[in-house]
SERO-4910 file (N, C-alpha, C, O; in steps of 0.05 Angstrom, whole numbers):
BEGIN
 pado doro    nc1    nc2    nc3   cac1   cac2   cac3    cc1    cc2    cc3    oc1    oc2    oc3
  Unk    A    399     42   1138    390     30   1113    402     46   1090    401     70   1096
  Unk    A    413     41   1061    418     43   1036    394     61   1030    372     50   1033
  Unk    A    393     80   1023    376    101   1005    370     90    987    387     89    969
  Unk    A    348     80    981    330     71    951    345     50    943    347     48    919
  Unk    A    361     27    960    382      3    944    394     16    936    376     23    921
  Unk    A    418     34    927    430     36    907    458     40    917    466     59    929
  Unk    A    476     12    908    499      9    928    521     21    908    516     24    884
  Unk    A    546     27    921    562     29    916    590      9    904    594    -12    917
  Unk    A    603     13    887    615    -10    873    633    -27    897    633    -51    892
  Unk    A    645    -22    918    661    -32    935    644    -48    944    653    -71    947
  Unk    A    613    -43    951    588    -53    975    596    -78    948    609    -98    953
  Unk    A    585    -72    925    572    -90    915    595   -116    906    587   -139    902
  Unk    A    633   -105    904    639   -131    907    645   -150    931    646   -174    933
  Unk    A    648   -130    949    636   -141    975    629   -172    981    640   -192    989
  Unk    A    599   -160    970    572   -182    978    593   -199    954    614   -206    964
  Unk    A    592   -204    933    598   -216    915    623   -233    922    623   -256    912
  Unk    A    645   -226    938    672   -245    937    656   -260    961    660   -284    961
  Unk    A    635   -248    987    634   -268   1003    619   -277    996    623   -300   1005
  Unk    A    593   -279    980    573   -299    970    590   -320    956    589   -344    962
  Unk    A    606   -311    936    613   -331    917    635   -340    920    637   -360    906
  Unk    A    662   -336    936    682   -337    943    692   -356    960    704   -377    958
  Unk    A    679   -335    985    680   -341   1019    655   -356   1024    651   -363   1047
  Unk    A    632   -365   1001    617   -387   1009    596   -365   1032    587   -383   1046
  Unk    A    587   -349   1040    582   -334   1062    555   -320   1053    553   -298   1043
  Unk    A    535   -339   1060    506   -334   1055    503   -309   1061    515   -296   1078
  Unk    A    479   -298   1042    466   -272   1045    457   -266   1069    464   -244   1076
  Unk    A    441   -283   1091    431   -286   1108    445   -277   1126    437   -259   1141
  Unk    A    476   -292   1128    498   -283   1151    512   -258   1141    528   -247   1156
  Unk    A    504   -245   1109    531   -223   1108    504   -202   1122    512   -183   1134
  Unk    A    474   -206   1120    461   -190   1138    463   -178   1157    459   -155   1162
  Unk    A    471   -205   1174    477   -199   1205    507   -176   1207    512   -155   1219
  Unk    A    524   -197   1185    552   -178   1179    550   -148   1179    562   -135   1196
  Unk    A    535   -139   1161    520   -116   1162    516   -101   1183    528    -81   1189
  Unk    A    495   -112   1196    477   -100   1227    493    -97   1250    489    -83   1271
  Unk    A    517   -115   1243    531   -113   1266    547    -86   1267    554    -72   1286
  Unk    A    551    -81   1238    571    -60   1226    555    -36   1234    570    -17   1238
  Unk    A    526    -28   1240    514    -12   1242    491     -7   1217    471      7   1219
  Unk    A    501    -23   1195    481    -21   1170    460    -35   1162    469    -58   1157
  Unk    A    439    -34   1157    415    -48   1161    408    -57   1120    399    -41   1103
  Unk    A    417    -84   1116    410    -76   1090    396   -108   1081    405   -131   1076
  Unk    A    371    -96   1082    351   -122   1077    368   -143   1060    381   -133   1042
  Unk    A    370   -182   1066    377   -192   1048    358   -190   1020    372   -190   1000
  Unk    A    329   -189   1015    325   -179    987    330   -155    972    321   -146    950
  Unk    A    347   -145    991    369   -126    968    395   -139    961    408   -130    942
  Unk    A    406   -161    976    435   -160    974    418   -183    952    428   -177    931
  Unk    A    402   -202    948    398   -220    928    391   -204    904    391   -213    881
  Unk    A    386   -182    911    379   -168    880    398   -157    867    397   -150    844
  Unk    A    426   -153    889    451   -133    871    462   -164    863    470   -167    840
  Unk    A    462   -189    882    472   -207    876    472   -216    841    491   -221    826
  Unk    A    435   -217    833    435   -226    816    433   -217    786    433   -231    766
  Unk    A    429   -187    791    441   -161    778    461   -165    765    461   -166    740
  Unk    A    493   -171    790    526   -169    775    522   -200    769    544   -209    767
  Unk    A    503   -219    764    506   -249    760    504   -243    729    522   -245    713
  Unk    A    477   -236    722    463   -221    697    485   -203    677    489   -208    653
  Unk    A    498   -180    692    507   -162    677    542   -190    673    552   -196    651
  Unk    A    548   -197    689    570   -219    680    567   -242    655    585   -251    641
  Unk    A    537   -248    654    544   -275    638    527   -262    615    531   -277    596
  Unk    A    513   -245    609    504   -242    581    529   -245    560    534   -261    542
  Unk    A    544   -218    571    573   -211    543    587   -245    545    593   -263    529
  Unk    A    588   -242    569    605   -274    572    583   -297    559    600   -308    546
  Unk    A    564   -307    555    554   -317    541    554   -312    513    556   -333    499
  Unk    A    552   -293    503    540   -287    478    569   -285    464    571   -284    439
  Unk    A    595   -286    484    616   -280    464    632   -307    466    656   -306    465
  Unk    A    619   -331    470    632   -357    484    654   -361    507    664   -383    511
  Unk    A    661   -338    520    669   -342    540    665   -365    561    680   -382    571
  Unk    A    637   -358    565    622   -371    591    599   -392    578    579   -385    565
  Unk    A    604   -413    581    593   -436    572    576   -457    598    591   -467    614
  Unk    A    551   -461    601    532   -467    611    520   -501    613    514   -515    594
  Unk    A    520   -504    627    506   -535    610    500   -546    639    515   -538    656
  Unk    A    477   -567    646    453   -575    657    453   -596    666    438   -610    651
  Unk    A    464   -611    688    467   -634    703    442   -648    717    426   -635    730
  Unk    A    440   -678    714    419   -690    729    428   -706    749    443   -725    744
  Unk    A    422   -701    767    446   -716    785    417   -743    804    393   -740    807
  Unk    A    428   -759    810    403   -778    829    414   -768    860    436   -763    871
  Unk    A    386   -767    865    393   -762    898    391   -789    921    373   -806    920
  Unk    A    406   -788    934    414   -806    943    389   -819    970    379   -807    990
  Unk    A    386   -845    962    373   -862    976    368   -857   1012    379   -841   1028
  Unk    A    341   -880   1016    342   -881   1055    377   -896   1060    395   -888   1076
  Unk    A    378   -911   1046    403   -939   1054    429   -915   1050    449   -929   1046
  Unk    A    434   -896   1050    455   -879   1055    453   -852   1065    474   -841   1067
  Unk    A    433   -840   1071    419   -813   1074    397   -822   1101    379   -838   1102
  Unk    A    406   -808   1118    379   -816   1142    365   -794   1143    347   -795   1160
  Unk    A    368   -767   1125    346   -748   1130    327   -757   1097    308   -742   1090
  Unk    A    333   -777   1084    317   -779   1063    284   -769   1057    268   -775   1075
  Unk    A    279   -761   1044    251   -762   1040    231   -776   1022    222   -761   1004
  Unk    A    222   -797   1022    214   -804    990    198   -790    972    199   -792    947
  Unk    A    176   -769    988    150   -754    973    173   -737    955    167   -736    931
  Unk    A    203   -720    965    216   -703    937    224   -722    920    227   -745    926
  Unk    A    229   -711    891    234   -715    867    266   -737    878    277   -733    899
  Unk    A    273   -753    863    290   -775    861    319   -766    843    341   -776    838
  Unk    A    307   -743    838    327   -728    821    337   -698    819    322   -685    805
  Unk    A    353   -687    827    364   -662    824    375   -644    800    367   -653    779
  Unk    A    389   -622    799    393   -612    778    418   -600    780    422   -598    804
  Unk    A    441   -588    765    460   -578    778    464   -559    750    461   -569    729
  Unk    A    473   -528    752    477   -522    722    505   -504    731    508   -486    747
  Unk    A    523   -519    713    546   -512    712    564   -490    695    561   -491    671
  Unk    A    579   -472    704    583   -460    686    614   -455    686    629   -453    705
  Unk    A    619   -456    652    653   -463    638    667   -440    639    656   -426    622
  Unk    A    687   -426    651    699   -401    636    719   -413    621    735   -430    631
  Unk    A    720   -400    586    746   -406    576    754   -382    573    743   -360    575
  Unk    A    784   -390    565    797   -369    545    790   -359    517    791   -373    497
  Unk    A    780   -331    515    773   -330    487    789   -339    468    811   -345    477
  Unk    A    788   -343    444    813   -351    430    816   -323    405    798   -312    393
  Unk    A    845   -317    404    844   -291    398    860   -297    367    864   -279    351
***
């Protein structure tokens, strides 16, 4: 196990290119881990996760870089979906986010 969480910059882009990259859930980079010999709870890897998410989009927000905005999407019916449910909500949410070029 990681001494008190506190990872190292390689660990931490690591987790980060396979979470967000390679698509490669926290869950499985766990096992990734354990197999390696390293034991590192996934509510640590979601907390460095959402740490470098945080320390990325503030400056990038606040300097218009990184632009945000809030999708409603309908979820899809019994007549196309056979795991449908009707008791969830009819509607989803999706929040998207823009990188531009600053303009200099």
């Amino acid at each position: 196990m990681i001494d008190k969480r506190i990872p190292i910059a390689g660990l931490l882009a690591h987790a980060l290119v396979a979470k967000c990259a390679d698509h490669l859930p926290l869950y499985r980079q766990k096992r990734i881990y354990r197999r390696a010999g390293v034991e590192i709870p996934r509510s640590a890897l979601a907390e460095w996760v959402g740490a470098c998410g945080d320390a990325v989009a503030e400056p990038g927000l606040a300097a218009g870089i990184i632009i945000t905005d809030q999708l409603a999407l309908p979820v899809t019916g019994p007549e196309v979906c056979s795991f449908y449910n009707p008791f969830l909500n009819r509607e989803s949410y999706s929040t998207i986010f823009l990188a531009r070029k600053p303009v200099s």
